[in-house]
N, C-alpha and C positions, 0 to 999 in steps of 0.2 A: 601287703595283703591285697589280692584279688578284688574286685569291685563285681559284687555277683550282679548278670545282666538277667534283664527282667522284657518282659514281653512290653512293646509300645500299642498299646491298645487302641492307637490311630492308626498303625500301619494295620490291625487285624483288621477293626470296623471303625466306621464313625458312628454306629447306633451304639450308646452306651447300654443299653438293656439287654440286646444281643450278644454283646461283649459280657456280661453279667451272667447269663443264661451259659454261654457257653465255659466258661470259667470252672460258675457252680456244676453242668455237670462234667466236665474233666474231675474236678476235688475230689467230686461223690463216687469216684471210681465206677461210673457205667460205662454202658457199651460205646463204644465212638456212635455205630450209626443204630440206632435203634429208632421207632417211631417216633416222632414228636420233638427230633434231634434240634438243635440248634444250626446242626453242621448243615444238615439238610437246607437250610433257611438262607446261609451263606452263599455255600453251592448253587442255590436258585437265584437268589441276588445276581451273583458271580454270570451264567448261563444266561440272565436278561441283561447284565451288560455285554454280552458278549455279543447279542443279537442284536443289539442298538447298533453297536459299531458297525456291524456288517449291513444294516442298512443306510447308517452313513456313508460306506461308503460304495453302497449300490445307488445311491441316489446321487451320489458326485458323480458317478460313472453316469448314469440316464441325464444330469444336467449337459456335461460337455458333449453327451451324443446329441444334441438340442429337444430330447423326449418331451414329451410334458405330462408323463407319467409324476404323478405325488403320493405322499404318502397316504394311506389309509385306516389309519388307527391300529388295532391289536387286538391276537386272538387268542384265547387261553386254551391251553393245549397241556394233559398230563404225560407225563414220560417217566414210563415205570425205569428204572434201575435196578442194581444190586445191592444200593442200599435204599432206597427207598422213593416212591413213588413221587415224583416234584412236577408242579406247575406251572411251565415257565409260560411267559407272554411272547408272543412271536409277533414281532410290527407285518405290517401289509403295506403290498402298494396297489394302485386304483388299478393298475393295467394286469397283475396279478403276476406278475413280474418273478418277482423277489424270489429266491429259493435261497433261507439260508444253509452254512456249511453244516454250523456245529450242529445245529438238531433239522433234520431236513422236512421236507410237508410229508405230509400224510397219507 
């Protein structure tokens, strides 16, 4: 007999509540992306790790050029979609530098 495989709910999130939410609405047979989605929430998580990393490694790149550009905190920024409108954070740097790929300035 088959060993039926089940989702690792560390490889989705490590927020159990999120993982919770997202679960209950898959069950409840709704829309994937409708207002107030879960997925939505992942998605934005996901988009602000994405923008950390590329300012890691904009900021490795300005160390070995001997810059002394640093970082300058983070700015909230909406980006409407096709599924639904998300907030990501986009880090800064002091020289004004920085242009990330995945969601570019404004």
């Amino acid at each position: 007999m088959r060993k039926k495989k089940t989702a690792n709910p560390s490889l989705i999130t490590t927020d159990s509540v999120l993982y919770q939410r997202m679960k209950d609405h898959i069950y409840k047979k709704r829309r994937l992306f409708e207002e107030d989605n879960p997925l939505s929430e992942l998605l934005q998580g996901m988009i602000d790790t994405m923008l950390e990393g590329e300012m890691d490694s904009f900021m490795d790149e300005e160390q070995v050029s001997s810059s002394r550009n640093k970082r300058n905190g983070k700015t909230q920024k909406k980006v409407l979609t096709e599924l639904d409108a998300l907030e990501v954070t986009t880090p800064r740097d002091r020289n004004g530098d920085f242009k990330p790929e995945i969601i570019g300035k404004r």
